[in-house]
N, C-alpha and C positions, 0 to 999 in steps of 0.2 A: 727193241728190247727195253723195257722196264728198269729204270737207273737202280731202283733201291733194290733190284734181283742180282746186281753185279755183288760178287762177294766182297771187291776190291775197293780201295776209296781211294781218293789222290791227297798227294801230302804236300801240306803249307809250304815245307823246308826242304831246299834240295839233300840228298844225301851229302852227305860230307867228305866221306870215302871215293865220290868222283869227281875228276876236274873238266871230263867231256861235257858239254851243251846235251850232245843226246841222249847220252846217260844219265844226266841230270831229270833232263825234262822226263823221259819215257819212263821212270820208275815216278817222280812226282806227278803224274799223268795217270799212273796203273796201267801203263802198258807191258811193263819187264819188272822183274825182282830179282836185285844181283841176289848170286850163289855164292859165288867168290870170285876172284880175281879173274876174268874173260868170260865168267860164266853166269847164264844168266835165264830164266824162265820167262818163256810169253805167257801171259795172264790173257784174260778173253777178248780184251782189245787189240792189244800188241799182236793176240793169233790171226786178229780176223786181216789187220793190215798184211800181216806176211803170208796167209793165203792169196789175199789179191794180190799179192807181188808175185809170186810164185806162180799163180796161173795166167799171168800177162807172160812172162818167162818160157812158160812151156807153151803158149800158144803158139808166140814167135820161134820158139826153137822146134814145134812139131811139124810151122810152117816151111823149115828147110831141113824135112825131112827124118829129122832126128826121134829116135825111139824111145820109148821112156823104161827105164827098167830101176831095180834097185839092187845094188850089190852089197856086202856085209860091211859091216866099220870094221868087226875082227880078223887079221888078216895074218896068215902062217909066216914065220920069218923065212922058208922059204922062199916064197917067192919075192921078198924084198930082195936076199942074198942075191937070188937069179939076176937082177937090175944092178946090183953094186950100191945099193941103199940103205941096208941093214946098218951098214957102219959108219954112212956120212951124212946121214936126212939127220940133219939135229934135235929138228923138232917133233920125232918120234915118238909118243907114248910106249912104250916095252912094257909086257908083262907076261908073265909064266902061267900057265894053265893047270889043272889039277891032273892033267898028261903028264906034266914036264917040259911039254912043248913051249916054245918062245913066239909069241905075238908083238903085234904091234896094232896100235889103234889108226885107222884110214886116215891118212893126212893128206892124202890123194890115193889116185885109183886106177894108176897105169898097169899097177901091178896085178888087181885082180883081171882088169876088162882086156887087157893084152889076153889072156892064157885064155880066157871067156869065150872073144870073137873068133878063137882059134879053134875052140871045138865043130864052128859051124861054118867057117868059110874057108877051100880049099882052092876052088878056079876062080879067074878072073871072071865067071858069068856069076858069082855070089858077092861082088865088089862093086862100087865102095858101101860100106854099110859105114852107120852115123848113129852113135847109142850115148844117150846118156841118163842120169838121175838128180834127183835133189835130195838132198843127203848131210847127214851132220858130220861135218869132219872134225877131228881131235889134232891140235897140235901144240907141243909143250912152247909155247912162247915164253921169251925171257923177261920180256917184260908185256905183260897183256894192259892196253891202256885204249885209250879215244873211243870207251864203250862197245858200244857193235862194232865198230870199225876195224878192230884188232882185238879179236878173243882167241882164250884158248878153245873155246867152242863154238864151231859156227856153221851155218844153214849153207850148202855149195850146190849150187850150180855147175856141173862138168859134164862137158857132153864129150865123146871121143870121134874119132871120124877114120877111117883104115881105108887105103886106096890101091890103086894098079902101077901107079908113076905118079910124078912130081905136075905134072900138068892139072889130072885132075886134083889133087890137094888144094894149088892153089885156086882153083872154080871157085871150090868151095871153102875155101879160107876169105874168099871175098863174098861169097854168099852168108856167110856169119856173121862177117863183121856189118854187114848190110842190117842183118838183121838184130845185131848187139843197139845198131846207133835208132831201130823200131822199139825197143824196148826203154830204153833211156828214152825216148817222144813223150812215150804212153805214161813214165812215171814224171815228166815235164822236166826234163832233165839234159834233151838235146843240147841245147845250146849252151848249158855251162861244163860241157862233157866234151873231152879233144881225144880223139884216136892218138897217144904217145908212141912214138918209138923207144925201144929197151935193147938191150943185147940181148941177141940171139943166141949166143951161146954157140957149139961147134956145129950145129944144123943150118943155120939159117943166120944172114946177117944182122935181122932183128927178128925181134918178137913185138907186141903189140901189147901194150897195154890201154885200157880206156880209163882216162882222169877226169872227176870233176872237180871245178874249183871249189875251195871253200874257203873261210877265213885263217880258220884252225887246222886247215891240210899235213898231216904229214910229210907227204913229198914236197919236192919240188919241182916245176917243171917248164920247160922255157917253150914259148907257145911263135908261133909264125900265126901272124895275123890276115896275110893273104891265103893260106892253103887251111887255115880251120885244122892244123896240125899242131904236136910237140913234139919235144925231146926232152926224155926225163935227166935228171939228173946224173946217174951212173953212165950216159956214155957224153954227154956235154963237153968232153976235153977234146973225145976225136972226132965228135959229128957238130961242131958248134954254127951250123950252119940250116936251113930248114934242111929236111932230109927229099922234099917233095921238089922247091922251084929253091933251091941253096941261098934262099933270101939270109944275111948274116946279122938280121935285125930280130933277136928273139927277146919277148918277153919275160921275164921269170914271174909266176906265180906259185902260190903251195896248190897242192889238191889232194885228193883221196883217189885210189884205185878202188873203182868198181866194175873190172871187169878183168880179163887177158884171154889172147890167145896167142898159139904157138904150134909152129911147126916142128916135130920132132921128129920126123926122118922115120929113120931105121933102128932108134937107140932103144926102145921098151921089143919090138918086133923082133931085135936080132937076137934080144937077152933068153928069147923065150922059143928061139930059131922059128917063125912066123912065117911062113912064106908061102904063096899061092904056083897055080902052075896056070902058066898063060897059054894061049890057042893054039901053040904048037906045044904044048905039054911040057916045057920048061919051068922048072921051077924059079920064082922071082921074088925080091923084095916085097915087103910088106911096108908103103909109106903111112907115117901116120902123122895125124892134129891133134891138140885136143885147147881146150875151152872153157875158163870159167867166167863163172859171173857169184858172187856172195849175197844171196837175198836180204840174211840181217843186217849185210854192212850195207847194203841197200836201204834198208829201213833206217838205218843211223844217219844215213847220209841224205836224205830225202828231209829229218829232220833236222839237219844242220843247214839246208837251204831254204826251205818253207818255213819260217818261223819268225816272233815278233816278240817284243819283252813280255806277251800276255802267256805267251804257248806256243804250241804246233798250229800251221795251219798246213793240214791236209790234200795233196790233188785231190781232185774228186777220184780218181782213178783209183786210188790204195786206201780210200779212207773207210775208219771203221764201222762210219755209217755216214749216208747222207747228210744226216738231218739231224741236228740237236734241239729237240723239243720242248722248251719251258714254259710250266704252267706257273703263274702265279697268285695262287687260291681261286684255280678257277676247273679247277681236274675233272669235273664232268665232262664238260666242255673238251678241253685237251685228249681225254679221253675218247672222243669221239672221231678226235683230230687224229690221231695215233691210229687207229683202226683204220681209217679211209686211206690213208696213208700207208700204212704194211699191205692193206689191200690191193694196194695199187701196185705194189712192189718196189716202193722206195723204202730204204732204208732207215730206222728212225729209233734215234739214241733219247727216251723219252724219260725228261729230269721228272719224276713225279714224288724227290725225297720232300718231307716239311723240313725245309731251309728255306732262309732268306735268298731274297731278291739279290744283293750280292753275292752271295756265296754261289747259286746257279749261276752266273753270269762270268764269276769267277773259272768255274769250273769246266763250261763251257768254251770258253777262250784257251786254256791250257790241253783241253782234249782234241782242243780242233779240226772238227768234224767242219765242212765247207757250207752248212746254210745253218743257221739260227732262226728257230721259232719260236714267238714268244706268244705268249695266251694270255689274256689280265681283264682286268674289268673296261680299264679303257676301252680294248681292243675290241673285246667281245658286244659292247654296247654298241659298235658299227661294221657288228658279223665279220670281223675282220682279226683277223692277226699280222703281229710288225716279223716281217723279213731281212734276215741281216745276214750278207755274205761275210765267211769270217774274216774274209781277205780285203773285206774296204769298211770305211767307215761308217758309212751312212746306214740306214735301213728305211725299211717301205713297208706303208699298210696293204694289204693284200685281202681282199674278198675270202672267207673261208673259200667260197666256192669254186673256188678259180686257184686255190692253192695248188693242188694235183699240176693242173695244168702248168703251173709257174713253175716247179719245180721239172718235171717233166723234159 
């Protein structure tokens, strides 16, 4: 893409109105333009990173299994009622329809995909089925703050999962989590990323959430350093011990949650009386998971750990292009570079505004796309252009010719 096609421009001054890093940077970037408080638009860079986060997401979650469907944000107070929800989910959007009828905006979605999976599976030979989508959820947050991190509007990941017995749930509660800690890989995230334990609530003695560290974390969380595990903060009093090899030497750090799952039993199945009939025809429990993962708090939080006083720098994995292309009065040339280069099917963010030599280099370090090219009279007098990963200092002359290659 053509730099001066983007309608967007990036701004000298961080907003003022934010104290997050990510927030900061991804609107002084042109990735996001707050709305207002949690709320916030992806502009055509910001879209392109959270398509590649999204479709890393759905690879790994189509990989065990999981269906892809999409269900309404609008949701009859009905079926909240049926849960016991209508009156104690806080963070419910509520509004009245031109019926009369009372909604609520999707803050989750036990309520719709309970009554859903119900239409269509009845024996245990249509068991376990695994559905989820990616989807905007609404919830009235009290205080919306740390950018992406904590909006009142944001990008979810929830898959559901419905089974025969408590055996199979947990297969596949550990076939997920397998595959939560492939996706944190892919966005270079494993290793600052700890499977937490949480309270479980009255189903299950925990629940699971997944933490990455960060400076500026919200939580906190005390980490065992032999089992690559935590304990978050909320049960800390009763579990102060690992909860894996009961090592009583736990670190505290902050982190962010990018991820949860959980076992929920029978409590959304029993609301909605859910139940299959097993191979002698009895009727039985309906067990169920379910599973999130936040792509935009993903994308906030990707930028709160990749990053340097210049900008963002990008995995290559989510980034919104390869390749940041700068000509410096030399646009035929570049021009030609750019073409070879889409041709080949790398990706390439190509500066061809008339700006200074600072100001592209500028702009380029703050967008942080993972290779820099640069194009100038130097370079070109020895068929060559300078290569500069955004992630290290140095850079390299490089043969036009051999560019493809190099990148490749």
């Amino acid at each position: 893409m053509k730099q001066s096609q983007l309608f967007t421009r990036t701004l000298k001054e961080a907003p003022k109105d934010e104290t997050s890093f990510n927030a900061q940077t991804l609107i002084r970037a042109g990735f996001i333009d707050k709305v207002g408080a949690g709320i916030y638009t992806f502009l055509p860079l910001g879209l392109r990173v959270m398509s590649k986060i999204t479709n890393i997401i759905r690879e790994e979650i189509n990989a065990v299994g999981g269906q892809e469907i999409l269900m309404p944000t609008l949701v009859p107070k009905e079926n909240w009622v049926a849960t016991g929800r209508w009156d104690n989910f806080d963070a419910l959007f509520k509004l009245q329809g031109s019926d009369k009828k009372e909604y609520a905006l999707g803050a989750t979605h036990e309520e719709v995909v309970t009554p859903l999976i119900q239409k269509y599976a009845f024996s245990y030979k249509e068991l376990p089925i695994a559905v989820y989508q990616i989807q905007t959820k609404l919830r009235n947050e009290k205080r919306a703050k740390a950018g992406l991190i904590r909006g009142r509007e944001f990008l979810m990941k929830d898959l559901y999962s419905f089974h025969t017995n408590q055996a199979d749930l947990d297969a596949y509660y550990e076939k997920v989590k397998d595959a939560y800690f492939k996706i944190y890989e892919r966005f270079g995230l494993a290793d600052l990323t700890y499977l937490t334990y949480a309270s479980g609530g009255a189903f299950s003695k925990y629940s699971h959430e997944f933490q990455t560290l960060i400076s500026d974390g919200e939580d906190h969380i005390f980490i065992c350093d032999k089992c690559h595990v935590a304990v978050n903060r909320e049960i800390i009093e009763e579990q102060n011990t690992c909860p894996v090899c009961h090592n009583p030497k736990l670190k505290e750090e902050k982190g962010v949650e990018v991820g949860n799952i959980f076992k929920l039993g029978t409590k959304f199945s029993a609301a909605f009386d859910f139940r299959y009939r097993d191979q002698e025809g009895q009727e039985q429990d309906i067990i169920m998971g379910c599973y999130g993962i936040g792509p935009s708090r993903l994308m906030g939080t990707i930028v709160e750990v990749y990053h340097d006083e210049k900008g963002i720098i990008w995995p290559e994995t989510v980034a919104p292009f390869k390749v940041h292309l700068l000509s410096l009065n030399e646009d035929e040339a570049a021009l030609k570079i750019y073409e070879t280069l889409t041709q080949a099917g790398i990706e390439v963010l190509y500066d061809d505004r008339n700006l200074s030599a600072g100001e592209k280099f500028a702009d380029a370090d703050l967008i942080g796309c993972p290779y820099r090219v640069l194009i100038s009279a130097k370079t070109i007098q020895v068929d060559s252009v300078e290569l500069k990963k955004r992630a290290e200092g140095k850079s390299e002359l490089i043969k036009i010719k051999d560019l493809v290659a190099k990148l490749k």
